[in-house]
C-alpha positions in Angstrom: 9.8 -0.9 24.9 11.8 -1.5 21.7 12.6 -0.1 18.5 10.9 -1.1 15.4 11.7 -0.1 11.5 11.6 3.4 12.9 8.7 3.1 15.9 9.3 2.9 19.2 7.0 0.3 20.3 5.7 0.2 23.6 2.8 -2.3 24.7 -0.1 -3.8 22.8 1.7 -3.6 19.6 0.9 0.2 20.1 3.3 2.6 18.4 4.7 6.1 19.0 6.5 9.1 17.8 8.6 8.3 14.6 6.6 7.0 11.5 8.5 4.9 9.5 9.6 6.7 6.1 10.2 3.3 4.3 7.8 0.5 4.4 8.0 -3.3 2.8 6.1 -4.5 0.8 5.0 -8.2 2.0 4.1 -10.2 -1.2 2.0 -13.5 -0.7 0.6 -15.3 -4.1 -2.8 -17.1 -3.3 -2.8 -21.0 -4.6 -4.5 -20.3 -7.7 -1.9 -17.8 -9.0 -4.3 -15.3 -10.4 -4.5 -13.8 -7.1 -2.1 -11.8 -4.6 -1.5 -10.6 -1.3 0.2 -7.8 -0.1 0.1 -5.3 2.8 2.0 -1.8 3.4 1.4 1.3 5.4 -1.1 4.2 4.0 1.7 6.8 2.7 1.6 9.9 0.2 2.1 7.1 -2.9 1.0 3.7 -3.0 4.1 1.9 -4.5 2.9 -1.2 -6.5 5.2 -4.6 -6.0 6.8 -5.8 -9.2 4.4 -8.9 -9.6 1.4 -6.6 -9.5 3.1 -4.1 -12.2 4.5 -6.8 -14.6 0.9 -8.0 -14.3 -0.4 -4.4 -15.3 1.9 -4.6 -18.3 3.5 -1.2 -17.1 6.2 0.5 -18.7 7.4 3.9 -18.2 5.9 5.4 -21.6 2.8 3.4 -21.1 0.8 5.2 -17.5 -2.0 3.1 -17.3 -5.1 3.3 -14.9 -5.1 1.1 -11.9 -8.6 -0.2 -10.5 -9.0 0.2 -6.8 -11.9 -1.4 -5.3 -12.5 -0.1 -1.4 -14.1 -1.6 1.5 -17.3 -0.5 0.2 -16.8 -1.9 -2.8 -16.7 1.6 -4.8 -14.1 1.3 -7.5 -12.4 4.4 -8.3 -9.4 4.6 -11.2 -5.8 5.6 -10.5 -3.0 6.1 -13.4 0.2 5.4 -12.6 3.3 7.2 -12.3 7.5 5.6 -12.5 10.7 6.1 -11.2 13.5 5.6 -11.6 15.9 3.5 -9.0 19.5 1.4 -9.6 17.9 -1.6 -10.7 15.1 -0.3 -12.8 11.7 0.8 -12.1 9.2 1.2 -9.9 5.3 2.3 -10.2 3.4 4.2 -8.1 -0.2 5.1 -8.0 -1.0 9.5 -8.5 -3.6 11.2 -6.1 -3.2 8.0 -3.9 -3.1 10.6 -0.8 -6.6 11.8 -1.9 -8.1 8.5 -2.7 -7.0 7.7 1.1 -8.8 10.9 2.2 -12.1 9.7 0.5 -11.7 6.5 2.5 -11.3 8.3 5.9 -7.8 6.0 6.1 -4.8 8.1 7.7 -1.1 7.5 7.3 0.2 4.8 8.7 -2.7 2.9 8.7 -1.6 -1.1 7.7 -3.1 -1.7 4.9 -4.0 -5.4 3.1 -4.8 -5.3 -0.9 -5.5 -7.9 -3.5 -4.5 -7.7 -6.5 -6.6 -10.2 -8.8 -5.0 -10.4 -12.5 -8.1 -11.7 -14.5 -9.7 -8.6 -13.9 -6.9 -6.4 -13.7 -8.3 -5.2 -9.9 -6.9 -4.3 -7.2 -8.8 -4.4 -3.9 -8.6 -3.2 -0.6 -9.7 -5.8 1.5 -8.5 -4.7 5.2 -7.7 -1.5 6.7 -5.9 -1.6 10.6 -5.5 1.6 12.1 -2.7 3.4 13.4 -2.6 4.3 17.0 -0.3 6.2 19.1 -0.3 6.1 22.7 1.6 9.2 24.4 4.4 7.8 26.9 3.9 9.3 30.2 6.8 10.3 32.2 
């Protein structure tokens, strides 16, 4: 048993108690450059990497729908929302929590998305589930 961004992790890469509050965003760009790769954990906002905004052309007086394809290939629009930090601004995505509802995904969930900038689409390509296993005394 360790401790883990926040989790206490037990076996089987199983985690308890504590979500995490503050999640990274892991950023992988795909060999042809017009694609990329990133995963985070379902939470109340979906808070899109810089790449994936600069690609969006976002500014903060310019909220702009985001296409989100899901694993059923439904694509559903999203506008966007900023804020403010120390070194500029970030974007997040506005009734994300419902859109996650619709899609049966709970918080904490891992989540993989693509983000392909000829089309401007952003896609949901895996979903691994959160589970919590209750230490026993």
């Amino acid at each position: 048993m360790h401790n883990l961004h926040g989790k206490t992790i037990v076996e089987d890469n199983q985690a308890v108690d504590r979500p995490c509050k503050v999640q990274k965003v892991h950023l992988v760009s795909s060999t042809s450059e017009s694609v990329l790769h990133f995963t985070t954990h379902a939470e109340d906002k979906l808070h899109l990497p810089s790449d994936v905004s600069s690609a969006l052309d976002l500014h903060t007086d310019n909220p702009k729908p985001v296409k989100i394809q899901n694993l059923k290939c439904e694509v559903q629009e999203l506008f966007t929302t900023s804020q403010k930090t120390n070194t500029g601004f970030n974007y997040a995505t506005v009734r994300w929590s419902s859109y996650l509802r619709s899609c049966n995904i709970a918080f904490g969930d891992e989540l993989s998305l693509e983000f392909h900038k000829s089309t401007q689409l952003l896609k949901l390509t895996k979903v691994v589930h959160f589970v919590t296993k209750i230490k026993s005394s």
